[in-house]
N, C-alpha and C positions, 0 to 999 in steps of 0.2 A: 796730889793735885785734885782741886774739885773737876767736876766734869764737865762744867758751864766754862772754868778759866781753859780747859784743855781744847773744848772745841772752839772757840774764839782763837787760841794761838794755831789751831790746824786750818780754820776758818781762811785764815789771811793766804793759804798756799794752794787755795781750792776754788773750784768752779762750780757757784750754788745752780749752773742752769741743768747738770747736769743729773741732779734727782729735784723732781718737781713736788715740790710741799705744799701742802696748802697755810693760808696764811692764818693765824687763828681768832677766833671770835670775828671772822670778816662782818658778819652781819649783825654783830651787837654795836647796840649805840651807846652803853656806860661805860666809863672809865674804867671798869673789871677788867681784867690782863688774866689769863691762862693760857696755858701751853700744854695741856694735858692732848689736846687735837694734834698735835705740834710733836709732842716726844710717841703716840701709838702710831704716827706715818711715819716718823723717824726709824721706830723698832722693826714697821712694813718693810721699810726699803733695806733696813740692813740683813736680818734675816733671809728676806726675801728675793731681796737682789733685784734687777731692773734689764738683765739680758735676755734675747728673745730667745725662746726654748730653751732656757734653763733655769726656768720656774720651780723652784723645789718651796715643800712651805715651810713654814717658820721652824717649822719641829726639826726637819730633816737636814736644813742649811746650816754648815759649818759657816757661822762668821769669817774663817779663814780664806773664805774665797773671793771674798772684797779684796781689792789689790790696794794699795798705801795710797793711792793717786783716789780712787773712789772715796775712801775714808775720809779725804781731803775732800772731796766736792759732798759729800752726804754732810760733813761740817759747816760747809759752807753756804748748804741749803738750810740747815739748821738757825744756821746766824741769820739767814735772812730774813728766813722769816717770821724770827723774835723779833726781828729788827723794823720788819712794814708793818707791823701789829706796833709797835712802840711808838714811833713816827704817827701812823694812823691814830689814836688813842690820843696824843699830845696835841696833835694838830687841833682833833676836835674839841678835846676841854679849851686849847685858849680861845678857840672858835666862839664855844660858848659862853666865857667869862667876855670876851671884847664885843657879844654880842648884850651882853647883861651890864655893860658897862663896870666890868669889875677890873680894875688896876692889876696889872703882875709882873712885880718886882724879879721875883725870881720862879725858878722853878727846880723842882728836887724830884728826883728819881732815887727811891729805897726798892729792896729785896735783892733776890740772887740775879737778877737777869741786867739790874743796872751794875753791878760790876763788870760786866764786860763791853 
């Protein structure tokens, strides 16, 4: 299973308020989409974890100590915030073509992150 479709189906069982991601390219104004911001705070919070006083760093932390429930909500922060970067991005291109008076019939979302 890819690992975009695995965390979309873990996504659905999880609580994204509970690891706080940040949202990526929040202060780009082009249509560019990256998630490289997105997948190095993803790899923070799992290695790293998010409970107080038991900070270990990335080298030291067994992934096993994320319990099934976090894996859920670390997925679900994940989805999210591919997902306010996607919304934000769309919004503004049709923003800008309704402002340039450009017609739009349709609209199409291509690569790995519009599959989910």
């Amino acid at each position: 299973m890819v690992g975009g479709k695995l965390i979309e189906q873990m996504a659905r069982y999880g609580d994204p308020s509970e690891f706080e991601l940040p949202i990526p390219q929040k202060l780009d104004s082009t249509a560019n989409m990256s998630y490289s911001g997105l997948l190095t705070s993803s790899k923070r919070k799992f290695y790293e974890g998010q409970q107080e006083g038991n900070f270990k760093s990335m080298y030291e932390r067994d992934p096993a100590d994320l319990s099934f429930k976090q894996l859920l909500n670390l997925s679900s922060s994940i989805q999210f915030g591919a997902f306010c970067q996607i919304q934000r991005k769309v919004s503004d291109v049709l923003a800008y073509l309704h402002a340039k008076d450009i017609p739009v019939n349709c609209l199409n979302l291509a690569g790995g992150v519009s599959c989910n």
